[in-house]
N, C-alpha and C positions, 0 to 999 in steps of 0.2 A: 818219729821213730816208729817201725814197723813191729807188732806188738812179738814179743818174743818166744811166747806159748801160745796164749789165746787171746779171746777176742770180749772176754769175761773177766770178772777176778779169781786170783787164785793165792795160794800160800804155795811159797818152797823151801826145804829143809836141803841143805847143804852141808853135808858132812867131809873136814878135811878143807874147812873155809878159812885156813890162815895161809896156805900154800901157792905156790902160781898161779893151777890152776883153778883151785877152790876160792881164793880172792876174785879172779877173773869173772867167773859165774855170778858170786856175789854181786858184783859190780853191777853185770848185763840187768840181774832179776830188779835190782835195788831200780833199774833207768828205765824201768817196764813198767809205766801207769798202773795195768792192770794187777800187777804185783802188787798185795795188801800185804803180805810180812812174808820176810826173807828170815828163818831159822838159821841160825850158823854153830856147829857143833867142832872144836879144834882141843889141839891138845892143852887149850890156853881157856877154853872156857871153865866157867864157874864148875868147880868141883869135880873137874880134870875128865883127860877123854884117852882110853888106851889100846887101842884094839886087842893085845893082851892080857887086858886087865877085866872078866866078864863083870864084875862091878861098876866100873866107870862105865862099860856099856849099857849095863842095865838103869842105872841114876839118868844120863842124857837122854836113854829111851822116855823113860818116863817123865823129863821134863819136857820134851818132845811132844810126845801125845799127849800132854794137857794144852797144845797150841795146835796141835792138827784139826783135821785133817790135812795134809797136805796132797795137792796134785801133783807136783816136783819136787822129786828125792833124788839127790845128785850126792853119790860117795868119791869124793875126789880126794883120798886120804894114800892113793897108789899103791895100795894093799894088792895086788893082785891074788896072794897065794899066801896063807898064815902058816907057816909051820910048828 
């Protein structure tokens, strides 16, 4: 398989990894050798995830950046616009 970032290793953090298209991505990074840890952040993770809620954002941040850094940050939660 044709490496799907790069040509090195990297880490990626996927945010919105329970969905079509967040699963999908998953899948690709998890079949990418050079992929060393794939991050998955959903509304299903440990200690919950809400784009709503600045709390649950701020707890996944920071369980987040104690495994970064990350090269790939993919937000596939379909949020475009928060009201």
């Amino acid at each position: 398989m044709t490496p799907l970032y790069a040509s090195h290793p990297f880490k990626a953090l996927v945010i919105g990894s329970n969905g079509a298209i967040g699963s999908a991505f998953v899948e690709a990074l998890r079949a990418d050798s050079n992929c060393i840890h794939v991050e998955t952040i959903s509304r299903q993770s440990a200690g919950g995830f809400d784009l709503l809620d600045e709390d649950s954002i701020r707890f996944q941040a920071s369980l987040a950046g104690s495994l970064g850094p990350f090269e790939i940050i993919i937000d596939a939660t379909g949020a475009l616009e928060i009201d």
